[in-house]
Phi, psi and omega in degrees: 000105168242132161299153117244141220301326181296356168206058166294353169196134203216166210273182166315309162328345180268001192247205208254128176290143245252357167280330197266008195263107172281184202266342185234124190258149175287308174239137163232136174252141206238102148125160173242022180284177185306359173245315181323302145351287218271321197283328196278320174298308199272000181272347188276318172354301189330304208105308199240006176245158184267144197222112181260108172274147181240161172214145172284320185250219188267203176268202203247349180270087153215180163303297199327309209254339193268332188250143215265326187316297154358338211279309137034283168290344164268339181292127183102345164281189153276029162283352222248109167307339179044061177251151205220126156267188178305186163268122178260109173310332202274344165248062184058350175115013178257139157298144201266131135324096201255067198300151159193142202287136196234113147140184170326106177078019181001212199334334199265016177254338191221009184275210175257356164066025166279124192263091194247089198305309290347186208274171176290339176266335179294321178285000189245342158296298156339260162343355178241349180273316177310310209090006171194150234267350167293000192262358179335235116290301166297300163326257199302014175267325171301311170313329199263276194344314184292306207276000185250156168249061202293150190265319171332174182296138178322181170206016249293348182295295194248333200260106161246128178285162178079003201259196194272354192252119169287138149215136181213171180249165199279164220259318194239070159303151177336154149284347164316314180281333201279357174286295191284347173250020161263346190272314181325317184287319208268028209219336173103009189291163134251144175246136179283176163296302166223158173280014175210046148208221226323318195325299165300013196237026219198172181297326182129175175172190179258133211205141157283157208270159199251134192213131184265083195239137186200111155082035147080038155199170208265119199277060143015103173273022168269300196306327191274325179245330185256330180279012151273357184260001182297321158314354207262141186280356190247026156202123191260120181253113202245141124252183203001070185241088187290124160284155214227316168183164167264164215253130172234146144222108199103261161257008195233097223287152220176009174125179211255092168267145213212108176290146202200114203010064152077030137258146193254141183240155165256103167258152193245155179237149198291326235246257127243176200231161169210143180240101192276015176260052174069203193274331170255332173292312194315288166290353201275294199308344169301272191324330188290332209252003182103357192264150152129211209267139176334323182281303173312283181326298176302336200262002191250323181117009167252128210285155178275101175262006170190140199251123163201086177323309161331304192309110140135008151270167178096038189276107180258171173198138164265134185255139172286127155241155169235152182265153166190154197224143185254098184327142189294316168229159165306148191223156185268176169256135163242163183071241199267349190130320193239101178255005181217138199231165190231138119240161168201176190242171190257354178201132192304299210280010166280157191281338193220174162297146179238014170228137195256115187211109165262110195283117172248161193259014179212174178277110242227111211274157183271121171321142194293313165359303209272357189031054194240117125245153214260120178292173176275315170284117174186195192206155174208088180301093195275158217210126184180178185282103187304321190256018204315162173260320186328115202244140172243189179204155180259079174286155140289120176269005148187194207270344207247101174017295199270359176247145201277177174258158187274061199266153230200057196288306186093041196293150160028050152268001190230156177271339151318301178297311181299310160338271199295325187269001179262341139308306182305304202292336168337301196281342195282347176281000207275314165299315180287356194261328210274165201312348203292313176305333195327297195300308212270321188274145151301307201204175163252150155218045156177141357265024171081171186285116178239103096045140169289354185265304174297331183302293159327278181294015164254333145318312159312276199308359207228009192248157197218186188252171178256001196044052167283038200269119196211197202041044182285309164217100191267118182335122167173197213228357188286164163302309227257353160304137178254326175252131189262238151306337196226007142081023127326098203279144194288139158098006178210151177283170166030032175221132175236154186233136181215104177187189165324265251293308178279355145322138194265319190212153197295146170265169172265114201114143169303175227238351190293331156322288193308310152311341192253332178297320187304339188272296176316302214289313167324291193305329173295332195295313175310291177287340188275336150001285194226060185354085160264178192276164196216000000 
């Protein structure tokens, strides 16, 4: 499968006109996100089974979204689910903003475009909560072989060419990034080539950042798997086409009911439905549907066609702070901003890293909270937690299309997470202060020389999200599994969950990568299923 590069992004008119779409399908995919993408494309290859991808938001043409500087600007729009969390004690009682993307290529349409494989013990955790050994390390290293199209030094082990996901490292980085991985050195980090081989199999170090950037614009993964297939008469692209819940009979998912300019439609699939709509639409459409937990269901009227207590707990995230220094003259940014990636660990004796620090190239302003001012010039090291332990949940407010979810992050409820981040911020002052920064900085001005009592509250107050959110309904063999080894929700026929939700745990590293293996791996399930071509 090769895009093409010359049209990653066309307005809606270019997808299937929205009068001519019939109502029963082989397969329906519920989101157009880094994973949804990945399924409804290799389930269409085939040729002969038919495929309805559905997306909630809009199409994919705009600057905001084809220029990667830009990204930014889409939050709080409607490219933006704009979903808030809940008031968190571990962050003083303040609600987190909780972006996450609406439209043709959901995250991978408005994020930073960091291409972050995670680490090798996070997939053999995986593989070990499943009970099988395809979710592994070795298993997904054949995956990231098929899906990538690396621009970088060979690799033949870990690294593949030719696959539909462009990646590359920026061609002239900053001296900001080229900053940070000399204080990394001079600090005892090591720094790689890339950040997703040797690097990930290991304690961890410092690397310029890997990015889905191609020709200065921004590369998609709607854009890298389905629009080369839009011609193809067997795959149906529906926008702002809301799923509103699923159609059962009996135990058996049959399809979709879909608000569709403000008329509600059913469609139905011969086959299976997968619902591919993030960490929170996902469990919101279970519960609306009857699947989680029983006690919840009843207090909302709704009847219970399956008790899973899991749906809408394990809720993760990684959360951020940022350090930041105000540069001597203005400096420019290049690609999305995070041309330098950090991992490490906050204690010698973990096994993989836990702290996560992505170098943006501009000054990244402080929660008002935090009474900090943001230089006009400046550089920030959003700088957080890789591991968290600290688990949030997902209520319902009430039964009905329009009543929100309820997210409950809990951030840095457990002391374990305050540990590591009282680390994190250390080392990140350890770096922005030292000589390597010299030539390019004045100062720091956040958060400054602390105390641990203050160091603590600037932390509570200054942390945000990276917007990562996942483990909603998570693959495993436990009460509390939602999915099992082949991502088959326990207890109902013919519905697979293939997105963020189902990782047992956050991966290490941004998450968009991990989703699209998370696509493949469903769409082989699938097709081998209901012997499709493979």
């Amino acid at each position: 499968m090769t895009p093409d590069t010359h049209d990653q992004y066309a307005p809606e008119s270019s997808l299937n006109p929205r009068g001519k779409i019939g109502d029963v399908f082989d397969f329906i995919v519920c989101g157009s996100g880094s994973s949804g993408s990945v399924v409804a494309a290799r389930l269409a290859e085939d040729g002969n089974a038919s495929v309805l991808l559905l997306e909630a938001g809009g199409d994919d043409a705009a600057e905001t979204v084809s220029n990667p500087a830009q990204w930014p600007l889409n939050l709080g729009t409607s490219r933006d689910w704009g979903f808030v969390g809940e008031p968190a004690s571990g962050l003083n009682g303040r609600r987190l903003p909780l972006s996450m993307g609406k439209g043709l290529g959901g995250g991978s349409s408005i994020n930073v475009l960091v291409w972050a494989r995670g680490h090798k013990d996070d997939w053999d955790h995986f593989a070990a909560e499943a009970g099988d050994d395809a979710w592994g390390y070795q298993s997904i290293l054949g995956y990231y072989r098929r899906i990538e199209n690396w621009q970088g030094a060979p690799d033949p082990a870990r690294r593949g060419v030719g696959g539909p996901a462009y990646v590359a490292q920026p061609p002239a980085p900053q001296p900001v990034a080229e900053a940070m991985l000399r204080a990394a050195s001079t600090i005892g980090i090591p720094v790689y080539d890339s950040p997703n081989g040797e690097m990930m199999e290991g304690p961890g170090g410092a690397s310029l950042a890997e990015l889905r950037i191609r020709d200065g614009k921004r590369e998609s993964v709607f854009g890298s798997y389905v629009r080369p297939l839009l011609s193809q008469p067997n795959l149906t692209v529906l926008t702002d086409a809301l799923v509103t819940r699923l159609i059962f009979n009996g135990k058996r998912a049959t399809g979709v009911e879909v608000l569709v300019d403000g008329q509600r439609r059913q469609f139905t699939a011969r086959c299976e439905t997968v619902l591919s709509l993030g960490a929170i639409n996902t469990p919101k459409v279970l519960m609306q549907s009857g699947v989680g937990p029983e006690d919840e269901l009843k207090a909302h009227g709704i009847p219970v066609v399956q008790h899973l207590p899991g749906v809408g707990r394990n809720h993760q995230d990684h959360i951020a702070f940022g350090c930041t220094w105000a540069y001597r003259k203005p400096e420019a940014v290049g690609g999305t901003g995070c041309e330098a990636k950090l991992y490490w660990k906050s204690d010698a004796r973990l096994s993989q890293p836990d702290i996560l620090q992505c170098q943006l190239e501009f000054a990244v302003p402080s929660p008002i909270e935090t009474g900090l001012q943001t230089p006009e010039h400046g550089w920030t090291m959003f700088n957080g937690l890789a591991q968290p332990k600290s688990r949030g949940r997902l209520r319902l407010s009430g039964p009905d299309l329009n009543d929100a979810m309820l997210i409950e992050p809990n951030s840095l409820s457990e002391p374990e997470d305050m540990a590591a981040a009282l680390v994190a911020v250390e080392l990140c002052r350890e770096l922005g202060n030292s000589d390597a920064f010299a030539p390019l900085v004045t100062c720091e001005t956040a958060p400054g020389a602390r105390d641990r009592s203050g160091m603590i509250d600037f932390i509570r107050r200054s942390a945000v999200t990276y917007w990562h959110q996942t483990s909603t309904a998570k693959m495993g063999r436990d009460s509390m599994s939602v999915v099992d080894n082949e991502l088959k929700v326990y207890g109902v026929d013919g519905l697979r969950i293939a997105d963020s939700s189902i990782l047992p745990r956050i991966t290490t590293g941004n998450t968009m990568a991990p989703c699209v293996v998370i696509g493949e791996r469903a769409a082989d399930l699938i097709r081998t299923s209901h012997s499709l071509m493979v």
